[in-house]
C-alpha positions in Angstrom: 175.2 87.4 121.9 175.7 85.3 118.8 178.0 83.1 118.2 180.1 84.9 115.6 180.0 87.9 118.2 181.5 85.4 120.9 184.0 83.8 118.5 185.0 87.7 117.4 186.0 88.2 121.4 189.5 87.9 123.0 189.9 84.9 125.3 189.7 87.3 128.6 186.3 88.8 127.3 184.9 85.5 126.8 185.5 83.9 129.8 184.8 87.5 131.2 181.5 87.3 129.4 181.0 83.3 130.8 181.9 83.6 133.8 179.3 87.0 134.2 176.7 84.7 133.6 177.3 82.5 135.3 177.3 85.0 138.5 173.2 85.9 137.2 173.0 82.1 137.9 172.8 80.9 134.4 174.3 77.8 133.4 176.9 76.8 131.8 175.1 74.5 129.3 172.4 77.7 129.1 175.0 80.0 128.4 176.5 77.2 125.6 173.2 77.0 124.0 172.2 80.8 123.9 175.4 81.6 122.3 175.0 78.3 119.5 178.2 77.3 120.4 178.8 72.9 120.9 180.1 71.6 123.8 183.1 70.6 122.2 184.3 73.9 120.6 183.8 75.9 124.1 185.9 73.5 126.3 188.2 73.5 123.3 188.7 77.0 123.1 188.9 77.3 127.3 191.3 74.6 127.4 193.8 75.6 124.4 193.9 79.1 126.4 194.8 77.7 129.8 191.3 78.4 131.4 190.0 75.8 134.3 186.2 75.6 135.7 186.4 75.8 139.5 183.5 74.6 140.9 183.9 75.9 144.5 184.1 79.4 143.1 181.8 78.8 140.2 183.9 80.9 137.6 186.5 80.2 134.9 190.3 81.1 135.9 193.7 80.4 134.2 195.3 77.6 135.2 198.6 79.7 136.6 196.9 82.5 138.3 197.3 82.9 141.9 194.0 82.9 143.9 193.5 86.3 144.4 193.3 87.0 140.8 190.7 84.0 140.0 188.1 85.5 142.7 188.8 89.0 141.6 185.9 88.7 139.2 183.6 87.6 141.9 184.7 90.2 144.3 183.8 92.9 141.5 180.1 91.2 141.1 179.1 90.8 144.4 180.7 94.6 145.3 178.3 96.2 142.2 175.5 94.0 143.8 175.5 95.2 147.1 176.2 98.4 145.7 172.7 98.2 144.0 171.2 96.8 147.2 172.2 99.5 149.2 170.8 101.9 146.4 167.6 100.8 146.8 167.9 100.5 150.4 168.8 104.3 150.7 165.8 105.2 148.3 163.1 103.2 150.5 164.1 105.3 153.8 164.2 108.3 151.4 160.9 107.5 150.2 159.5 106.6 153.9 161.2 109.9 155.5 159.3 112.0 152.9 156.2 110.9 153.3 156.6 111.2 157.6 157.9 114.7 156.7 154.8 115.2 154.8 152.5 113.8 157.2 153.8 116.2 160.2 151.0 118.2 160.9 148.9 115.2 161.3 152.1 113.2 163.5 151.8 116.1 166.1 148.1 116.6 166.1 147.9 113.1 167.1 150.6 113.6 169.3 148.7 116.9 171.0 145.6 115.5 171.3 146.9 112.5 173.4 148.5 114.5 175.5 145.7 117.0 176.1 143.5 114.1 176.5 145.3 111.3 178.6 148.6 112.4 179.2 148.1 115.2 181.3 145.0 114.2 182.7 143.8 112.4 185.5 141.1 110.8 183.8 141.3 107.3 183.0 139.1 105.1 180.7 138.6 101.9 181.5 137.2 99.9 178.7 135.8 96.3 179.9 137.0 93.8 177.6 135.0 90.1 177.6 137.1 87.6 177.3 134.4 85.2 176.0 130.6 84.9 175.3 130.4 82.4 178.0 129.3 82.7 181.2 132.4 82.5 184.1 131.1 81.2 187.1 133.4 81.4 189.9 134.3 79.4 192.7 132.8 80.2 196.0 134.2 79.3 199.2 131.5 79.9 201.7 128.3 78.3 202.1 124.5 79.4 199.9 122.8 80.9 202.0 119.0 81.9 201.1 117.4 84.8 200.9 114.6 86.6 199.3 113.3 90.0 197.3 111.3 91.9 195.6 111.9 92.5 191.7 110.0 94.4 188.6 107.4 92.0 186.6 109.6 93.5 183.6 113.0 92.3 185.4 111.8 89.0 186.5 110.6 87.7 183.0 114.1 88.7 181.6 115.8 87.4 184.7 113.7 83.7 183.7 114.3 83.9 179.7 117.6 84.3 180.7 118.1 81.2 182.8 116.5 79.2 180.3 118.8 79.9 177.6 121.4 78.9 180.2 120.1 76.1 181.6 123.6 74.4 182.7 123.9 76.6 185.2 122.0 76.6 188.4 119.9 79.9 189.1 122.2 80.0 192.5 125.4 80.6 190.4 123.7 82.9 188.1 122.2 85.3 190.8 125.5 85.3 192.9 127.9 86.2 189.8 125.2 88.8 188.8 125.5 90.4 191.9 129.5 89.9 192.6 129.5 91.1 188.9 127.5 94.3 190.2 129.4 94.9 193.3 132.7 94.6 191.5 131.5 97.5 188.8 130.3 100.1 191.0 132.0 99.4 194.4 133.7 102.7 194.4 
């Protein structure tokens, strides 16, 4: 707006027109400048008219007006703002309902095949999840006890490559979670 524009105004549409910018969180030095108005003339004009800045309110109100009808111009704001808000609120759950509805067939595809697969079934998969790379080597309560016998060549050089890449463990913990490890899979 230019300045002649503003000057052109009544009183109410300028402080209408202030006080709306205000609300978009201008200033009112920002607004001053944009409209190449001085400092002087625009507390001179709101003065002569009997307008007052509140600063708890943020908004320009005359001087004799009763509360509710300096806040009535904020009420009106923040009502078209949440009115916008809830617009484009509404129009993301259309948007997210249309695309579910679009993506039915798939939705209950999904929704039969887990059912014909687990739900109904008595078949469960157990998937074995590792909680690290390293080695977990268990406390034993009883006594070693030794004991010997026979492996595959083949299975006895892995069996030695493998303790050497894990030389901080004895071969007596190794063996004995290898085999609780064993028992505990196929124990049935």
């Amino acid at each position: 707006m230019t300045k002649e524009e503003f000057l052109q105004l009544n009183i109410d549409k300028k402080i209408d027109y202030i006080n709306k910018k205000i609300g978009e969180g201008k200033t009112v030095t920002f607004i001053r400048e944009e409209i190449g108005i001085g400092d002087k003339s625009l507390r001179k004009i709101i003065k002569e008219n009997g307008y007052k800045y509140s600063q708890k309110e943020k908004i320009y109100y005359k001087e004799n007006a009763n509360v509710l009808q300096k806040s009535s111009i904020n009420i009106k704001e923040n009502l078209n703002k949440d009115y916008k808000d809830t617009t484009n609120v509404l129009q993301n759950y259309k948007d997210d309902l249309l695309a579910i509805v679009q993506a039915k067939e798939e939705i209950f595809e999904v929704i039969n095949a887990y059912k014909d697969n687990l739900y109904y079934k008595d078949i469960t998969n157990v998937i074995e999840v590792v909680a690290s790379n390293e080695i977990q080597i268990k406390d034993f309560d009883s006594e070693a006890k030794g004991t010997s016998f026979r492996v595959y060549g083949e299975t006895l050089t892995k069996w030695k490559e493998f303790c050497n890449k894990h030389k901080k463990y004895n071969n007596q913990d190794l063996v004995s979670m290898a085999l609780e490890e064993y028992i505990e899979k196929y124990n049935l």
